[in-house]
C-alpha positions in Angstrom: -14.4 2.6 11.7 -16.3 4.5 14.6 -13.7 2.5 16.7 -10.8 3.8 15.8 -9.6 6.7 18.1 -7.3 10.0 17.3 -4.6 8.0 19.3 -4.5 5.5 16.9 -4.4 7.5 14.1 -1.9 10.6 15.2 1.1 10.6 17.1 0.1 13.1 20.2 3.3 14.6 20.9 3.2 15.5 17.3 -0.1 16.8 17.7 0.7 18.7 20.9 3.4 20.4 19.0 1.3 21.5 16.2 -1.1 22.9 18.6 1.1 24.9 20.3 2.4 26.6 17.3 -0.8 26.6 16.6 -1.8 28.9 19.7 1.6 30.6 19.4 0.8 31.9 16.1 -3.1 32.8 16.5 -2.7 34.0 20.1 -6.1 32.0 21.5 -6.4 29.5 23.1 -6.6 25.7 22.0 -6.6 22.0 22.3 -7.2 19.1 20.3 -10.1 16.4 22.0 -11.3 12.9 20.8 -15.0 12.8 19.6 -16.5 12.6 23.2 -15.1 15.7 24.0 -12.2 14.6 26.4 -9.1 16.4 25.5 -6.4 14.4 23.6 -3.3 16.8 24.4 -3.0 19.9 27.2 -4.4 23.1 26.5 -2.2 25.4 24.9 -2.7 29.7 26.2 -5.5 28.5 28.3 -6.8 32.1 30.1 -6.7 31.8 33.6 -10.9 31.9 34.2 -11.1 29.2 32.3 -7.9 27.5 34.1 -8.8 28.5 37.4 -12.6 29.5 37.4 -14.6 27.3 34.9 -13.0 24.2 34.6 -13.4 24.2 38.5 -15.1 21.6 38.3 -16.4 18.1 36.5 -19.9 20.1 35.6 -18.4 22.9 34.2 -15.7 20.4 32.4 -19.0 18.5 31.2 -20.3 21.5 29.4 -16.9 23.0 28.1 -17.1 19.7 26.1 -20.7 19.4 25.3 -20.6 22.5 23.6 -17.2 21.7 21.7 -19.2 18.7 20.3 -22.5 20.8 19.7 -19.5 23.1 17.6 -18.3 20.6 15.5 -21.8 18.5 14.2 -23.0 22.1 13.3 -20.0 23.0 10.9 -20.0 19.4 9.4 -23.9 20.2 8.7 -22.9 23.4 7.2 -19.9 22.8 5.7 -18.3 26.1 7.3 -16.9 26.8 11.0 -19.7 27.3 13.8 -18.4 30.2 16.1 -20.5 30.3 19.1 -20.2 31.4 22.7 -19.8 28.4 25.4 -21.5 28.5 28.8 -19.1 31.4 29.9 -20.4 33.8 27.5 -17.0 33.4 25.9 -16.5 32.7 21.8 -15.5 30.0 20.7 -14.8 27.6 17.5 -15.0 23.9 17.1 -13.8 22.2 13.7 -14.1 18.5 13.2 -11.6 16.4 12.3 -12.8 13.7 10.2 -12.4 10.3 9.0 -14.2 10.2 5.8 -17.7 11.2 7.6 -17.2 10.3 10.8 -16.0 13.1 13.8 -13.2 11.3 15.6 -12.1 14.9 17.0 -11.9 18.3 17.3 -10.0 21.5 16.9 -11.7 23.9 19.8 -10.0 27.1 20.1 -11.2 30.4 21.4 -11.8 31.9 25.1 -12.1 35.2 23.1 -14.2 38.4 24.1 -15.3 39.9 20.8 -14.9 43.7 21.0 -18.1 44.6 18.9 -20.6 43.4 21.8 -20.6 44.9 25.4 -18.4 43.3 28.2 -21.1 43.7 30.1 -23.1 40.2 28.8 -19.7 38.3 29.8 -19.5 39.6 33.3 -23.7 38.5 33.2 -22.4 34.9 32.3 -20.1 34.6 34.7 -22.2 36.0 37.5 -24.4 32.8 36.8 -21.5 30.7 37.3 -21.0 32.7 40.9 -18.1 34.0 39.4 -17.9 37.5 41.0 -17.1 41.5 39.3 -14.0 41.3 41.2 -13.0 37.8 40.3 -13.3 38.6 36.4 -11.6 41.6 36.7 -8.5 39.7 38.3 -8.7 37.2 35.4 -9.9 38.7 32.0 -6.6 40.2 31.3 -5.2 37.5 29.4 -8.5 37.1 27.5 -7.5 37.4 24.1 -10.0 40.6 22.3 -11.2 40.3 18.6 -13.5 41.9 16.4 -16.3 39.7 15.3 -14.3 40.3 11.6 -11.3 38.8 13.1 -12.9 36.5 15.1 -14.3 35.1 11.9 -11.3 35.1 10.1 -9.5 32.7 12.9 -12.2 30.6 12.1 -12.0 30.1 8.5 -8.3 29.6 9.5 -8.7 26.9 11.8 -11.1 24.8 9.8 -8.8 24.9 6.8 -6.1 23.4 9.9 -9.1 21.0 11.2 -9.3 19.5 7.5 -5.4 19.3 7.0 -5.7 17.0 10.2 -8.7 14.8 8.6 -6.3 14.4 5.5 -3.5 13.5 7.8 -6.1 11.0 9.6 -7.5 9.5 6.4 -4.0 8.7 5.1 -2.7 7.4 8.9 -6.1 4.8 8.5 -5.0 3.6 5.1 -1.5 2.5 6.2 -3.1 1.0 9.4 -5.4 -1.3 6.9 -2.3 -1.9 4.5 -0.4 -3.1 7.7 -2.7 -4.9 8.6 -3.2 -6.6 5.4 0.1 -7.7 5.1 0.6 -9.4 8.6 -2.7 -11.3 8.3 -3.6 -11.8 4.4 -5.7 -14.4 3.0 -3.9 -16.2 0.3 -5.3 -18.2 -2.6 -2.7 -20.5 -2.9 0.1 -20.8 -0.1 2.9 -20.2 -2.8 1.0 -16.9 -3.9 2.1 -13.4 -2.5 0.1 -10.8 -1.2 -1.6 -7.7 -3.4 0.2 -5.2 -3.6 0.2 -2.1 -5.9 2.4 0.0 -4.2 1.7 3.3 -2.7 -1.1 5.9 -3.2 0.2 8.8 -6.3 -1.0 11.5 -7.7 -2.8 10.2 -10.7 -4.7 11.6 -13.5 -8.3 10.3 -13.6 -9.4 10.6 -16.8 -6.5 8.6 -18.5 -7.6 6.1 -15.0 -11.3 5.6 -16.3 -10.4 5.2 -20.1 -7.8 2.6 -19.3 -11.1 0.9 -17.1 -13.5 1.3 -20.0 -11.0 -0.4 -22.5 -11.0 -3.6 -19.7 -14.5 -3.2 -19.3 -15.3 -3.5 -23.0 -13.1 -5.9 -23.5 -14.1 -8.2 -20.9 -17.9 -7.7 -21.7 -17.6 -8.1 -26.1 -15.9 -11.7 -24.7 -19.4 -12.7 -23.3 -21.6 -10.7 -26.0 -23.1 -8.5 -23.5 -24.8 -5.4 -24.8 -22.5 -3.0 -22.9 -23.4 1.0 -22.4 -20.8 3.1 -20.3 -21.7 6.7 -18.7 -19.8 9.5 -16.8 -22.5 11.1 -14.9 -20.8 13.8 -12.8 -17.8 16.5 -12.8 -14.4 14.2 -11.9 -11.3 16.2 -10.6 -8.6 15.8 -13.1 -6.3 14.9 -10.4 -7.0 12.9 -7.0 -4.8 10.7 -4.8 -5.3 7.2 -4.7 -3.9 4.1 -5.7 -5.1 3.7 -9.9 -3.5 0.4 -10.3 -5.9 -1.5 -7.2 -8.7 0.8 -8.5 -8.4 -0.8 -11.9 -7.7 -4.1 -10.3 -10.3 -4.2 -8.5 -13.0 -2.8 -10.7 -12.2 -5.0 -13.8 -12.2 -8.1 -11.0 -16.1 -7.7 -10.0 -16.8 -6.8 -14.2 -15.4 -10.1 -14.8 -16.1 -11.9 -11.5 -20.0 -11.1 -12.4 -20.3 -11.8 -15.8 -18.9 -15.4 -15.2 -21.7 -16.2 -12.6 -25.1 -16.2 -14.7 -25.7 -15.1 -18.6 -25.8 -11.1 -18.5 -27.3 -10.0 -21.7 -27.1 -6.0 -20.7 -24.9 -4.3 -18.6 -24.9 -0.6 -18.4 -22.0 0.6 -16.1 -22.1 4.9 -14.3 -19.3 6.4 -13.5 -19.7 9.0 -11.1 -18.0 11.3 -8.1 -19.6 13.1 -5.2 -17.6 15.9 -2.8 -17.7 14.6 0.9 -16.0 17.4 3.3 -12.6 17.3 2.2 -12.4 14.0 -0.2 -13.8 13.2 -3.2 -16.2 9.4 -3.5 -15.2 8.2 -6.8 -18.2 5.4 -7.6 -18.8 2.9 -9.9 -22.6 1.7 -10.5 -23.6 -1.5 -12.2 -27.2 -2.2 -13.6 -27.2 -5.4 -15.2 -30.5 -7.6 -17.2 -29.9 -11.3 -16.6 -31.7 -14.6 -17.5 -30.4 -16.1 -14.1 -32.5 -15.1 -10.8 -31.5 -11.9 -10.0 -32.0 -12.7 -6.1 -29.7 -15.4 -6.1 -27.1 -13.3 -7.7 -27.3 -10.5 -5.5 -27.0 -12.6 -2.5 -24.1 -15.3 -3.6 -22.2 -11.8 -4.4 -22.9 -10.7 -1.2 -21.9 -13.7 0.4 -18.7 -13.1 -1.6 -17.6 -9.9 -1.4 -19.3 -8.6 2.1 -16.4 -6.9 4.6 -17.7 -9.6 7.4 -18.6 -12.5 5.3 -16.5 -16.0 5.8 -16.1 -16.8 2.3 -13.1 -17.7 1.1 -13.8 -18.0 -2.8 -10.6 -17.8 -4.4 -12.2 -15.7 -7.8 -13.0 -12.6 -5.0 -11.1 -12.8 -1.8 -8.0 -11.1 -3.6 -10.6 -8.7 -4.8 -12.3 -8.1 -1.7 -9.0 -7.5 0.2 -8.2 -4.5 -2.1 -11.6 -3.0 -1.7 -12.0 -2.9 2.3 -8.4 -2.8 3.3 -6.3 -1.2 0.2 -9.3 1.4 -0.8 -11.0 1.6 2.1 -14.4 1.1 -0.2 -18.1 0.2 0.0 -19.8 -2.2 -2.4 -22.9 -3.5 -2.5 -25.4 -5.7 -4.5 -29.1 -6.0 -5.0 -31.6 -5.9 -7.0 -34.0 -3.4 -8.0 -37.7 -2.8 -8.2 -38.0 -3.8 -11.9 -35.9 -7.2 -11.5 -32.6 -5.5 -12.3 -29.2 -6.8 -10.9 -27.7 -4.1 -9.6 -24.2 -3.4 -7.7 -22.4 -0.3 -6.6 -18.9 0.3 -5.1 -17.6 3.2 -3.9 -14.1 4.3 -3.1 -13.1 7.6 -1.2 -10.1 10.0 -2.6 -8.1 12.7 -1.8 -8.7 15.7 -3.8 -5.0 17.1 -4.3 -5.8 20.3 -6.9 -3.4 23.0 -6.0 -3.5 21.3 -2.1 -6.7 23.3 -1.7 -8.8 21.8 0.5 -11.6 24.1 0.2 
């Protein structure tokens, strides 16, 4: 996934539209770079000291985009928008745009002067940069002027845009892996057709994991396992996601598991975490068996991992959904008190009232 670049994921005439608007509307300032810092579309409302002054040259350029990327890391570690002032002495905000936890890019908008501090530490900035009284005077004109209120404001603003763009990303990479999956799927049997549940809805989860817990049962009371069944966290009543390949894929590795070695326990966790602007639905498996739980864990593995060669036709249908319809995570071990144990997780969007707060 750290691979995949914004060009891949957003069309950037689309983007350079969006930004300008963007700019338009807020007045500052703004463009829209890949993870390294390098821009992905022109500036929109660039001032002219930072046209014609600052980005003078590569050094300056270098540090325009070190402190972009300083910007963002800071408001993924905080959750909230970092405002800071760049080399210049100038304010400005970076939001990340994600894919699931990974910056891919940025939001950087600003050039501002913040009319609650004394012009006087700008014009000290710029003096360093040999950037003389009469120079800034010629240039700061266009220099858009907030309070530190406002300023703050702009930034709650563009991080709500920065995570409309992750959305837009995370949904861009799932069509890339369904693509994908259809022009180069692994079949069972050559007269079988590929999996496919159709598209990602709105769903209802709660109706999602009883409809699971009835498979899970049932598949379980037809091997006499001992079966115990938790919700251990808050679940959204609504997400967006694909239920049907959820469902698929979770009743798949119940039954794909219980068919390997004599489980005589199985207790199964439900849970679901926040992660920036998604939600991780997971799904955690803790089983007692009279098999070796070693070799379990690693024949599953050997099944079900995203770069193994196996071509077992009980999971390669199931491990197609996870990695390429889902976009999931799953795992098996086994545990300090000789437990087989396996989790899967599987990010979703969180779609209550389209707040992405």
């Amino acid at each position: 996934m750290s691979n995949i670049s914004m060009n891949q994921l957003f069309d950037t005439r689309i983007l350079q539209e969006f930004q300008d608007a963007f700019s338009e509307y807020t007045g500052i300032a703004s463009v829209i770079t890949d993870s390294e810092g390098k821009q992905v579309t022109q500036s929109s409302n660039f001032s002219r000291i930072c046209k014609k002054l600052i980005r003078n040259s590569a050094e300056n350029v270098s540090k325009c985009m070190e402190y972009s990327k300083q910007g963002s890391r800071k408001t993924v570690e905080n959750d909230k928008p970092c405002i800071y002032k760049c080399h210049a002495g100038l304010y400005e905000i970076s939001c990340p745009i994600m894919l699931e936890d990974i910056i891919i890019g940025s939001l950087v908008c600003g050039q501002i002067v913040c009319t609650d501090e004394d012009e006087e530490n700008v014009k000290n900035h710029l003096s360093d940069m040999n950037i003389s009284a009469k120079q800034f005077s010629e240039v700061t004109g266009n220099l858009k002027k907030m309070t530190m209120e406002e300023l703050q404001k702009t930034a709650d603003y563009s991080f709500k845009i920065a995570k409309i763009l992750s959305n837009i990303a995370y949904k861009n990479n799932i069509l890339i892996k369904s693509n994908r999956l259809r022009l180069s799927s692994v079949y069972v049997n050559a007269d079988e057709t590929a999996l496919d549940f159709g598209y990602d809805v709105i769903y209802n989860t709660h109706a999602l994991t009883s409809t699971v817990m009835a498979g899970i049962k049932t598949i379980c009371n037809g091997q006499n396992i001992t079966l115990e069944i938790k919700t251990l966290s808050f679940i959204p009543d609504e997400l967006l996601g694909n239920p049907k390949t959820i469902q698929f894929v979770i009743e798949g590795i119940i039954s794909f598991i219980v068919k390997q070695c004599n489980i005589t326990n199985m207790l199964i966790n439900f849970s679901c975490s926040k992660e920036y602007y998604l939600y991780t639905l997971s799904m955690e498996i803790i089983a007692d068996t009279d098999s070796s739980c070693n070799q379990l864990a690693d024949f599953m593995n050997n099944c079900f991992s995203e770069n193994s060669n196996s071509v077992n036709a009980g999971s390669v249908r199931i491990k197609e959904a996870i990695f390429n319809k889902l976009n999931g995570i799953i795992d098996f071990w086994v545990t300090e008190d000789n437990k087989f144990k396996a989790r899967m997780t599987i990010p979703q969007l969180d779609v209550r009232g389209n707040n992405y707060e």
